[in-house]
C-alpha positions in Angstrom: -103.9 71.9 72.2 -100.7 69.8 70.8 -99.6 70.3 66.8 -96.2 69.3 65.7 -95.0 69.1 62.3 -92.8 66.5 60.9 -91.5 66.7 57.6 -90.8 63.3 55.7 -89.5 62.9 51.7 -92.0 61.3 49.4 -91.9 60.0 46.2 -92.7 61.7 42.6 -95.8 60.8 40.9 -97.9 63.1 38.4 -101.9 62.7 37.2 -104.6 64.3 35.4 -107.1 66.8 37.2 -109.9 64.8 39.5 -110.4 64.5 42.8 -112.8 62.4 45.0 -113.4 63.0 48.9 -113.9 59.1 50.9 -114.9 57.9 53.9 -118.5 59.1 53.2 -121.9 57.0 52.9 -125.4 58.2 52.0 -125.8 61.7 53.9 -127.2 61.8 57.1 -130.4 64.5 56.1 -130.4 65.2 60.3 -126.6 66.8 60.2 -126.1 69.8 58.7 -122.9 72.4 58.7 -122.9 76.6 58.3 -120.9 79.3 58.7 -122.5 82.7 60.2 -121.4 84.7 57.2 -122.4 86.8 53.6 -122.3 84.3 51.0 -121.5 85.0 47.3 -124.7 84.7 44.8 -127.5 82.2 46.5 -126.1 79.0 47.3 -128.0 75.6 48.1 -127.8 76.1 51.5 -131.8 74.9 52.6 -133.8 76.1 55.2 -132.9 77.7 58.5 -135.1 75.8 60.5 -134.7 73.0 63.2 -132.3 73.6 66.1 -129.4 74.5 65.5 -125.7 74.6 67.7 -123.2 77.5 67.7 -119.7 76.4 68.2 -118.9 79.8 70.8 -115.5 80.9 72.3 -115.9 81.7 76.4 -113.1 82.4 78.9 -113.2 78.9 80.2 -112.9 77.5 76.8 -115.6 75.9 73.7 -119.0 75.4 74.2 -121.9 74.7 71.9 -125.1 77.1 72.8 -128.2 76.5 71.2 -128.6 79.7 68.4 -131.3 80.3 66.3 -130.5 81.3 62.9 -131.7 83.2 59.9 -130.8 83.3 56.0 -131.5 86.3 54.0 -131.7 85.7 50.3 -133.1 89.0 49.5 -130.5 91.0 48.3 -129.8 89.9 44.3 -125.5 88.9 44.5 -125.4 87.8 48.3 -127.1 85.8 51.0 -126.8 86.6 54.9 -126.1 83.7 57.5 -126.6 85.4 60.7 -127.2 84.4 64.6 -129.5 85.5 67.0 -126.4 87.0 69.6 -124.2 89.8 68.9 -121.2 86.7 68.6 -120.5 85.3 65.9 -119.7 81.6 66.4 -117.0 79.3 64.6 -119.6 76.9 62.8 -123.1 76.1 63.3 -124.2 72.4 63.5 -127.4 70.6 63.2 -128.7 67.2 64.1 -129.8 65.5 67.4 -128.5 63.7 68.7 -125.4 64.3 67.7 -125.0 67.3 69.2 -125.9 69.2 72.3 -125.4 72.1 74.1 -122.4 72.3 76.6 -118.8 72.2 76.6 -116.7 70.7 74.3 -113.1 69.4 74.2 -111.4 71.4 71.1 -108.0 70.2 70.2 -107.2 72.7 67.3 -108.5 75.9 65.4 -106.7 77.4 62.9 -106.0 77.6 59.3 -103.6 76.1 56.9 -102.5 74.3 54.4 -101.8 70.8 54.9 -98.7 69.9 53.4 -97.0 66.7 52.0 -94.8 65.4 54.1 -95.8 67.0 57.2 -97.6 64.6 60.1 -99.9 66.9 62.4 -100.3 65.4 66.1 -103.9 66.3 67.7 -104.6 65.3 71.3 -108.0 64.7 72.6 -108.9 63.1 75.8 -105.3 61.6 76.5 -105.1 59.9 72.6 -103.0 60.8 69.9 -104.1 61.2 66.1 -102.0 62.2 63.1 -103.5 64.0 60.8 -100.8 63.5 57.9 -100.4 64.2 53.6 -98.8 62.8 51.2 -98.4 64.2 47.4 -95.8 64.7 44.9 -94.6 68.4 44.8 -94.5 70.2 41.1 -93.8 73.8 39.7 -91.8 76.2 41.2 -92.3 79.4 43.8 -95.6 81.1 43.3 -96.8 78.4 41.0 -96.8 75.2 43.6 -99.0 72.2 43.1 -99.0 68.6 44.7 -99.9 65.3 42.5 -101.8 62.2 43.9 -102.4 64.1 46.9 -104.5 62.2 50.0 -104.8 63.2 53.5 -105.2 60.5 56.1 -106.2 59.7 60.2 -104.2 57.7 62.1 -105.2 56.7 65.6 -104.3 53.4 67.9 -102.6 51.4 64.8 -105.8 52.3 62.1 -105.3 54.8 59.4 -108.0 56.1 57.3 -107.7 58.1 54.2 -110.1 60.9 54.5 -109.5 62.7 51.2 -107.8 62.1 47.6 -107.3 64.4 44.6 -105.5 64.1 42.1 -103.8 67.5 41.7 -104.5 70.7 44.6 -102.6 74.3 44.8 -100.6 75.0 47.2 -102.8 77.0 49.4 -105.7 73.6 48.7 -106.7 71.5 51.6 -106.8 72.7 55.1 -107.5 71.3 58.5 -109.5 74.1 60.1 -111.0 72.6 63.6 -110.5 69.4 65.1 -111.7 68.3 69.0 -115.0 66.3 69.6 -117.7 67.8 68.6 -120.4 65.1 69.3 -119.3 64.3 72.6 -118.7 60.6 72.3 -114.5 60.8 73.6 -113.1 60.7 69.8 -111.8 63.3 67.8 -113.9 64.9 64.9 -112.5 66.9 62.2 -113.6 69.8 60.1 -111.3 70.2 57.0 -111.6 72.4 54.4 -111.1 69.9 51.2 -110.5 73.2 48.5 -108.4 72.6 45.6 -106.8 76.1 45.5 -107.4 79.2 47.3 -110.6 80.1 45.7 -113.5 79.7 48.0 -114.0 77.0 50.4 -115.2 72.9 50.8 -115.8 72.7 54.5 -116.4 69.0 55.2 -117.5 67.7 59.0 -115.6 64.1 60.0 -118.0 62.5 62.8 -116.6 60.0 64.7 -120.3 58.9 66.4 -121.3 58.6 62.8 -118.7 56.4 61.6 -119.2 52.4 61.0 -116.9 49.8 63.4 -114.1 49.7 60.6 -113.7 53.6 60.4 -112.5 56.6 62.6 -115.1 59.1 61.2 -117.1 59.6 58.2 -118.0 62.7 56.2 -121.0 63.9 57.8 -121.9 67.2 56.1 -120.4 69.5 53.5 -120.3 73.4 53.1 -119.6 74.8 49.4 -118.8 78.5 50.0 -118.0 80.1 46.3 -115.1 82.8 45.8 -115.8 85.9 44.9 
């Protein structure tokens, strides 16, 4: 795993509230995202059928295990994601081809918000990407928000802007897993494109998916509501 932080100035620009996320094209209905997890209320989140891929932790590293998996809707204020092993994996993934069972390169898990002025470096198979932001900062302590704010990919000389809006809190957009996912030697991203620290906007960045011109595209989305 390799993430450095470089902090740059950047100029001051201000704009209403709208936001927008790119790099997507008509959804592919055969890729699908989850989180093994109690959801607030009922959201859209469609059946639990198909086969479905656990992202798992083991000694030796990341692996995706086939897992089969369930969704309760039967209580009235929540609704249950769960797995078919005690475990609990990072995400769950759907679609073949895309993915498969076995190992799988992982260059970063975490949390946090990714901040203007700050370039992230991610290493996969021997290649560097920047994952980097750009925004105006506004407000003061406790009450922090970024203008015109985008997050971009940069790999071999091509940089892609992966997400715009045009106002986030502080605690907003995150990049929560990045490594490659679908097996084809490119990175793959899951970000979490949230505007504040109220729920979550998981959004999955497949590089197999994406056209010649592009290093990914948004494959699937996760809207998890706050509580």
């Amino acid at each position: 795993m390799h993430w450095n932080l470089r902090r740059l100035l950047l100029p001051v620009a201000v704009c209403a509230i709208t936001s927008s996320a790119l790099t997507s094209r008509p959804q592919q209905p055969a890729v699908r995202l989850l989180k093994a997890q109690e959801y607030y209320g009922h959201p859209s989140l469609g059946p639990a059928g198909g086969s479905w891929f656990g992202l798992y932790k083991t000694d030796g590293g990341w692996v995706l295990s086939a897992t089969r998996v369930s969704i309760d809707t039967s209580t009235p204020t929540s609704t249950v994601v769960a797995v078919d092993r005690p475990e609990r994996p990072l995400f769950l993934f759907q679609g073949r081809p895309t993915f498969a069972e076995g190992s799988v390169d992982v260059a970063f898990v975490g949390a946090g918000f990714v901040y203007p002025g700050q370039l992230h470096d991610l290493t996969l198979a021997g290649e560097l990407y920047v994952l980097r932001a750009a925004g105006t900062k506004r407000g003061r302590q406790g009450d922090i928000t970024f203008a015109n704010y985008k997050l971009e990919l940069e790999h071999a000389g091509r940089t892609q802007v992966l997400f715009r809006a045009s106002l986030v809190e502080e605690e907003g957009p995150n990049l929560v897993l990045a490594g490659d996912f679908d097996r084809d030697g490119r990175l793959d991203l899951v970000l979490d494109l949230r505007h504040s620290y109220v729920g979550n906007h998981y959004a999955l960045f497949l590089s197999s998916l994406a056209p010649q011109d592009s290093l990914v595209i948004k494959a699937a989305e996760l809207l998890v509501m706050g509580s």
